[in-house]
FIDOMAR-616900 format. One record per residue (C-alpha): residue in three letters; x, z, y. Coordinates in steps of 0.2 Angstrom, whole numbers, padded with zeros to 4 digits, always signed. Last residue first. Layout:
# residues N
ALAXZY;...
***
This chain:
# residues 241
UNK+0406+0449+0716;UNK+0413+0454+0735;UNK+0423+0468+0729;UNK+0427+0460+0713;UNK+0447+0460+0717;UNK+0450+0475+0729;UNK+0451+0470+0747;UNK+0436+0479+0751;UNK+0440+0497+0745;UNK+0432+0503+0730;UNK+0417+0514+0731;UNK+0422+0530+0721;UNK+0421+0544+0734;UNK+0407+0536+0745;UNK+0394+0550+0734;UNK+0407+0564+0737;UNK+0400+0570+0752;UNK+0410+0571+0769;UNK+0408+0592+0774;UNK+0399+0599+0789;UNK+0404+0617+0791;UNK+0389+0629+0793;UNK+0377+0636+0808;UNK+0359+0634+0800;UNK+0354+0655+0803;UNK+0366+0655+0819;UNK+0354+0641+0826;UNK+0368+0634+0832;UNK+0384+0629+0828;UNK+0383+0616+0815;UNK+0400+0609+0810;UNK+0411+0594+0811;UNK+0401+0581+0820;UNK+0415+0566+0820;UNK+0422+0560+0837;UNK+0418+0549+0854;UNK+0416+0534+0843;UNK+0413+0518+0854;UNK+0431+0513+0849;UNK+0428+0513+0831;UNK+0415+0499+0838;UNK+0398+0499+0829;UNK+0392+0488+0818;UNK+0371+0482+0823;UNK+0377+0464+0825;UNK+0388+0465+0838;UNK+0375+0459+0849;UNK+0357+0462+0841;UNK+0349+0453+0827;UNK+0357+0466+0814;UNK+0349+0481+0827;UNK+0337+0489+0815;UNK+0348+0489+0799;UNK+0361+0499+0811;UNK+0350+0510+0816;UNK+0336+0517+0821;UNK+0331+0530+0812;UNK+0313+0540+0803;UNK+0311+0531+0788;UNK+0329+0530+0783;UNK+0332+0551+0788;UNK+0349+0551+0782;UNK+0352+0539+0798;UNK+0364+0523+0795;UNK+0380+0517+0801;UNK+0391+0500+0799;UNK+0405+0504+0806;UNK+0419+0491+0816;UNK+0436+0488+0818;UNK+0437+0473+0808;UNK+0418+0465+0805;UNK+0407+0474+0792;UNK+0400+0461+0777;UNK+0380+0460+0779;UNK+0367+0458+0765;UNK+0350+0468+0770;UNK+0334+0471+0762;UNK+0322+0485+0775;UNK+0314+0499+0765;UNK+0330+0507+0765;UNK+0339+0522+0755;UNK+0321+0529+0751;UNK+0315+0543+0760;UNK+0305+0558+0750;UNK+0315+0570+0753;UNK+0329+0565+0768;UNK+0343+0557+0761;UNK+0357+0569+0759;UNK+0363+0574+0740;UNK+0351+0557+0735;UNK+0364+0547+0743;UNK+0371+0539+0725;UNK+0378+0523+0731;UNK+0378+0509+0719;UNK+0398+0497+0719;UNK+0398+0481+0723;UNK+0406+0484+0738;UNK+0396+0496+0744;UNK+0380+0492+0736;UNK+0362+0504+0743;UNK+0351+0510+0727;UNK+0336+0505+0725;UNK+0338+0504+0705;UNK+0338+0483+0705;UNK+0353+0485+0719;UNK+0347+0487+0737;UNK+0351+0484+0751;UNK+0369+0478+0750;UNK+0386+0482+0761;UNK+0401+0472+0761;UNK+0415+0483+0768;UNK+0429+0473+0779;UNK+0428+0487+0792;UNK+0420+0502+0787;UNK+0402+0506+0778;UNK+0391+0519+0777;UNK+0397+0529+0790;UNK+0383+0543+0794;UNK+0373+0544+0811;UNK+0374+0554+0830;UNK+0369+0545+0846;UNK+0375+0545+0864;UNK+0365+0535+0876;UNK+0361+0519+0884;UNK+0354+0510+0870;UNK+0362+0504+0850;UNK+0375+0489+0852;UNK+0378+0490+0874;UNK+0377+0507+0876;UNK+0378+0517+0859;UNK+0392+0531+0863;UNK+0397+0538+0847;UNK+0393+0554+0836;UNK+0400+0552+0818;UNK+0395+0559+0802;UNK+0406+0553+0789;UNK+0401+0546+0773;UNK+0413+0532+0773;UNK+0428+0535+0782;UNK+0432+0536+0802;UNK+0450+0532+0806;UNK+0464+0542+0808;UNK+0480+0534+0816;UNK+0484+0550+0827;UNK+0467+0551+0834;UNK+0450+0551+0823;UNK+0448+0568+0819;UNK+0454+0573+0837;UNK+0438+0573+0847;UNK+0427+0584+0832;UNK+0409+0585+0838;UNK+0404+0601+0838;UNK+0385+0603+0832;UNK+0372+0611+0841;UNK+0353+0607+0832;UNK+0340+0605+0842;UNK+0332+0592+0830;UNK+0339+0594+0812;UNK+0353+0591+0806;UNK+0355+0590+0787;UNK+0336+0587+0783;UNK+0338+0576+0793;UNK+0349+0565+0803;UNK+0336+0554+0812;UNK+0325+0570+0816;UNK+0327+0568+0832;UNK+0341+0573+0849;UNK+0353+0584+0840;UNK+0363+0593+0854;UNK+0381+0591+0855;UNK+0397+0600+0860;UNK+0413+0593+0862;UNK+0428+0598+0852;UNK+0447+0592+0860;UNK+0449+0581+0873;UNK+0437+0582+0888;UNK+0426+0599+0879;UNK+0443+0609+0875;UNK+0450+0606+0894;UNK+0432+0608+0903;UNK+0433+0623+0893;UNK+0449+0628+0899;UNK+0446+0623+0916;UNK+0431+0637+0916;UNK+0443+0648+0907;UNK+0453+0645+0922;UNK+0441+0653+0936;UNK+0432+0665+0928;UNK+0450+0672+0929;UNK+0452+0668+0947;UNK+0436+0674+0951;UNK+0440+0692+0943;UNK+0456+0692+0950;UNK+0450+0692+0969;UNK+0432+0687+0972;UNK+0433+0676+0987;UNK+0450+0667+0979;UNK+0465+0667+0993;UNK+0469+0686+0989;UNK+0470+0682+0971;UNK+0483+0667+0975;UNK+0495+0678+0982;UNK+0491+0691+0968;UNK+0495+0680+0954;UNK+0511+0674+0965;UNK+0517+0691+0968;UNK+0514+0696+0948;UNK+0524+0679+0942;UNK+0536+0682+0956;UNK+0540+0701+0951;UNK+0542+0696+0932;UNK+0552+0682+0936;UNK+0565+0694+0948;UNK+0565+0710+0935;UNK+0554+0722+0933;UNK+0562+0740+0936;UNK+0565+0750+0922;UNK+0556+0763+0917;UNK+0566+0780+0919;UNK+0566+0791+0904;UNK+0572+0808+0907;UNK+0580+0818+0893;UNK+0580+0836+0888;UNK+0592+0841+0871;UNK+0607+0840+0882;UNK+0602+0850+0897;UNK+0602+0842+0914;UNK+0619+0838+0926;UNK+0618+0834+0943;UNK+0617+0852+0950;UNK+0632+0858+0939;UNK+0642+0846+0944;UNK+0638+0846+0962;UNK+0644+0865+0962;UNK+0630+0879+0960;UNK+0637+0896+0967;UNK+0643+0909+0958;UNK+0633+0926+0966;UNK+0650+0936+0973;UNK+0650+0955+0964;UNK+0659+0967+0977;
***
């Protein structure tokens, strides 16, 4: 009489060669904290993950905004045609960290309470500590240490470079700063009677406006323009002359 074989364990546990199974392996013991603690502090948020989420790229902004870019909004027409009022530009927190200072031609947004008002402003760097500045040479044209300026790239049309005469040197550690828009700012020529002098601290800088964000259709990169490039530095000899 015919006997049907029956299955042994071996044959039960084994599977065909050319079939395999692919089990996942389990997360291990960082994997399975990370996940437990997510979700331990997901249960304690009203909202769950979605609130939680919300939740840090809120402090990641706060983070950017404190000590990296900052946004700003163009109060007047003191910077234009470059910046224009309304205007969002992104003021650049770090350009003056690590040893960096501001340079001639810059535009800089800094903190005016005590030298300008109570409030934040946004102007160019015309002149750095130790600078003798000049309105105006027999062309109209403002002196950086002895040497003429050419800021017809970025004064506002129809503007001259100043309508006010002035002869100041620029203290250690602070700017002299002007609006591209001379008829239409308040600025360092109009403060040279007040304390400090109408210079800036470098330590009032908050940063330097590095590009226009909104309106899309005016959203570029802010560059320093070449006219400074070739104004000696102050302890040249003949700087003063």
């Amino acid at each position: 009489m015919d006997t049907e074989a029956q299955p042994t364990e071996r044959d039960r546990s084994s599977r065909p060669s050319g079939s395999r199974t692919t089990v996942s392996e389990p997360a291990g013991p960082e994997d399975r904290s990370r996940f437990a603690l997510v979700a331990r502090v997901s249960s304690w948020v009203p909202g769950g993950r979605i609130t939680l989420t919300l939740l840090v790229c809120l402090v990641f902004l706060l983070l950017l905004s404190t000590f990296v870019l900052r946004p700003f909004q163009i109060p007047s027409g003191s910077m234009e045609p470059g910046l224009r009022i309304g205007d969002r530009v992104l003021v650049n927190k770090l350009a003056y960290r690590f040893g960096a200072v501001p340079q001639r031609g810059d535009i800089v947004v800094f903190d005016g309470t005590g030298y300008f008002g109570h409030a934040d402003y946004v102007k160019r760097v015309v002149g750095v500590g130790g600078d003798r500045v000049v309105c105006c040479d027999r062309e109209g044209r403002i002196q950086v240490n002895g040497r003429p300026v050419d800021e017809s790239g970025f004064l506002h049309p129809g503007d001259s470079p100043s309508a006010v005469p002035f002869d100041v040197v620029v203290p250690g550690g602070t700017l002299f700063v002007l609006g591209d828009h001379r008829s239409d700012s308040s600025d360092s020529r109009d403060h040279l009677g007040s304390p400090g002098g109408g210079m800036i601290p470098v330590d009032a800088v908050i940063g330097r406006a590095d590009w226009i964000v909104w309106p899309l259709g005016h959203a570029t990169r802010l560059h320093r323009p070449d006219a400074y490039a070739r104004v000696p530095d102050a302890g040249r000899a003949g700087a003063h002359g």
